[in-house]
C-alpha positions as CSV (number, residue, x, y, z in Angstrom):
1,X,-21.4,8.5,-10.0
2,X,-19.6,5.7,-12.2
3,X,-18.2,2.4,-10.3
4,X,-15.7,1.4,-9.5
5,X,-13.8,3.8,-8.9
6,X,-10.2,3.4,-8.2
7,X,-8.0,5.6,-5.8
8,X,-4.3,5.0,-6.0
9,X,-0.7,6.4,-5.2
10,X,0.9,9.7,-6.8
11,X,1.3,8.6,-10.3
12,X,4.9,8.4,-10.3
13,X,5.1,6.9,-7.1
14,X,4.2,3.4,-9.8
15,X,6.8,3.1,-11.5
16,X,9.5,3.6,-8.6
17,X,7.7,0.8,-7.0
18,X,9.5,-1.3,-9.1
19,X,13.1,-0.2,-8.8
20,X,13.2,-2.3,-5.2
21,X,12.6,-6.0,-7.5
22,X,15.0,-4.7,-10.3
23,X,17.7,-4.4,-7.4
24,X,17.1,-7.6,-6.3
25,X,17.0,-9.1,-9.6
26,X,20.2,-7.3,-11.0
27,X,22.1,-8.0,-7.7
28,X,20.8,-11.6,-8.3
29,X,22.0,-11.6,-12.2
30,X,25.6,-9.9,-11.3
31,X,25.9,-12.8,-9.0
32,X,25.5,-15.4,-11.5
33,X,27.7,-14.3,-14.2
34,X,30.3,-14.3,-10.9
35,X,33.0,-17.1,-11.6
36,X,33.1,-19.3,-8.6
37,X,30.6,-18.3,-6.7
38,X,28.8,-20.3,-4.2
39,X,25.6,-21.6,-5.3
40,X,24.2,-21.4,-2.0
41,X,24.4,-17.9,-1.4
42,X,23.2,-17.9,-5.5
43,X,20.1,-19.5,-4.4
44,X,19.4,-16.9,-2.3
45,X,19.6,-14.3,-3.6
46,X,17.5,-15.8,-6.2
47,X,15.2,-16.4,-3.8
48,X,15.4,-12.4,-2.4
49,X,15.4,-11.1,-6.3
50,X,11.8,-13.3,-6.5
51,X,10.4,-11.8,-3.6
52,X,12.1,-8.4,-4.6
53,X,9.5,-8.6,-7.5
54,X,6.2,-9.7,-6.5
55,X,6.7,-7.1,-3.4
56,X,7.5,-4.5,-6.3
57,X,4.6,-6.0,-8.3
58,X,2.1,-5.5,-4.7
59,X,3.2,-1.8,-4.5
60,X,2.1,-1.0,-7.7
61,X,-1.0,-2.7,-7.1
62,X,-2.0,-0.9,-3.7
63,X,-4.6,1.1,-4.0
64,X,-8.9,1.6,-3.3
65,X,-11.7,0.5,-5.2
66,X,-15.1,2.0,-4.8
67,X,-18.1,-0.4,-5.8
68,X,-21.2,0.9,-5.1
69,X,-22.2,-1.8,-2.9
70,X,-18.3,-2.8,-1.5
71,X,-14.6,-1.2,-1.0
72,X,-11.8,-3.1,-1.7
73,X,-8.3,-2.3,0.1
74,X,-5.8,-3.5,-1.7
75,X,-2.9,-3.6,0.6
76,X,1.0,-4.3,0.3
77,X,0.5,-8.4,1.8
78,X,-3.4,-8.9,1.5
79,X,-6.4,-7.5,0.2
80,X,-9.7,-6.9,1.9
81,X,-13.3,-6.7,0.6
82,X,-16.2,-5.1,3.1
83,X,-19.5,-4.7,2.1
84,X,-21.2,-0.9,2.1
85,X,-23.3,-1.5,4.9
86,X,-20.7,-2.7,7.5
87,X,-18.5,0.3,6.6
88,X,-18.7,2.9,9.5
89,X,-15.9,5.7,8.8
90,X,-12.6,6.6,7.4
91,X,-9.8,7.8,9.7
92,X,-7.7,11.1,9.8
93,X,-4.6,8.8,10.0
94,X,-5.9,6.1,6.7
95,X,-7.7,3.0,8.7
96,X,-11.1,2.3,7.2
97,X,-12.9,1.5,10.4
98,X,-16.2,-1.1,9.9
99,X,-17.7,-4.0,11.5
100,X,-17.6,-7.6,11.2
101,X,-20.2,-10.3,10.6
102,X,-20.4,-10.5,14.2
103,X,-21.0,-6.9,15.2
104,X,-16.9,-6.4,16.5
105,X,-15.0,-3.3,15.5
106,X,-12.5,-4.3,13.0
107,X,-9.8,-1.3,11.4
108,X,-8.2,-1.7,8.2
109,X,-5.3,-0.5,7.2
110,X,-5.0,1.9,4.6
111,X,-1.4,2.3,3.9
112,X,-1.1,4.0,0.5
113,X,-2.6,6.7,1.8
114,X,-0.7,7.0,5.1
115,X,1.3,10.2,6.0
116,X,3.9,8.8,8.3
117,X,7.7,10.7,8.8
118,X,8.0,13.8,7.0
119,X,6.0,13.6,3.2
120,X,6.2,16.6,0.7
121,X,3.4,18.5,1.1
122,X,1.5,17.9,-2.6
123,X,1.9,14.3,-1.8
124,X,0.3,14.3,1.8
125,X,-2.7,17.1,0.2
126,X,-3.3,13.8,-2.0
127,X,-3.6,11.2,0.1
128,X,-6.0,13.8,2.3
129,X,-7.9,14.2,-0.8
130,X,-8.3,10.4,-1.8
131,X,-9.4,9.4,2.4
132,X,-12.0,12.6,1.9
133,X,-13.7,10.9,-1.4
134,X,-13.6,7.7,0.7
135,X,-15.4,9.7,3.4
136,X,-18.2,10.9,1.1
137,X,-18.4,7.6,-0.3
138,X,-19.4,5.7,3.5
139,X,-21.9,8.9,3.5
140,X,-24.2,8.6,0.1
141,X,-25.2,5.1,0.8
142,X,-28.5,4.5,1.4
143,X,-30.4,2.5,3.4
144,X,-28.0,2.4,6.2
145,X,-29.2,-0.1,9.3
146,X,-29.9,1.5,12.6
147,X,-26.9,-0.6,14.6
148,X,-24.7,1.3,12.6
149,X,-25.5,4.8,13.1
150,X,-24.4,5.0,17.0
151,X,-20.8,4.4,15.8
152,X,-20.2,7.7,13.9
């Protein structure tokens, strides 16, 4: 198996990630060319086109990356890097379930892959598809410690 591997959203799902930050920045541009508007209210929606991007720019982004030692959740606000062994299991629902340095249960949010409200079918078959390779990944590593292994 080659690493990394990357899972990500229905392909076309990238691109319209992106028409959120062009509203913000065209509503933002219409305002400017405005004669006598406010430059408060300018400044804000400067502000909202700006966050309209790198929120458009973080959607596109969102995906998972299989190492073969770590898996890296790239999410809409953070990303998250867990090591193989502290891994445990993928949900049904898309939360990547491991443990922390400590020993504590700790979920992860996997929310490209989440199925919530009513999804065309096709689309929800791929996001069961990508949390099944996820699954077979937690189960080919090797080496696995024994503290682990009451959790599945």
């Amino acid at each position: 198996m080659r690493y990394p591997q990357t899972l990500g959203q229905v392909p076309w799902l990238r691109p319209a990630a992106l028409i959120p930050g062009a509203l913000f920045v065209w509503g933002a541009v219409a305002l400017f060319v405005e004669d006598g508007f406010p430059w408060d209210a300018l400044m804000g929606f400067a502000l909202l086109a700006t966050v309209g991007v790198i929120l458009s720019l973080r959607l596109w982004r969102m995906c998972v990356m299989l190492h073969e030692n770590r898996i890296v959740v790239r999410g809409f606000f953070w990303s998250r890097t867990i090591p193989r062994e502290r891994v445990l299991r993928v949900s049904n629902f898309g939360w990547l379930i491991s443990r922390t340095r400590s020993g504590r249960p700790w979920a992860t949010p996997i929310a490209v892959f989440w199925n919530f409200g009513s999804v065309p079918l096709w689309f929800e078959s791929h996001n069961a598809a990508a949390l099944i390779r996820i699954s077979r990944w937690i189960e080919r590593r090797e080496n696995r410690p024994a503290r682990h292994r009451e959790f599945d």
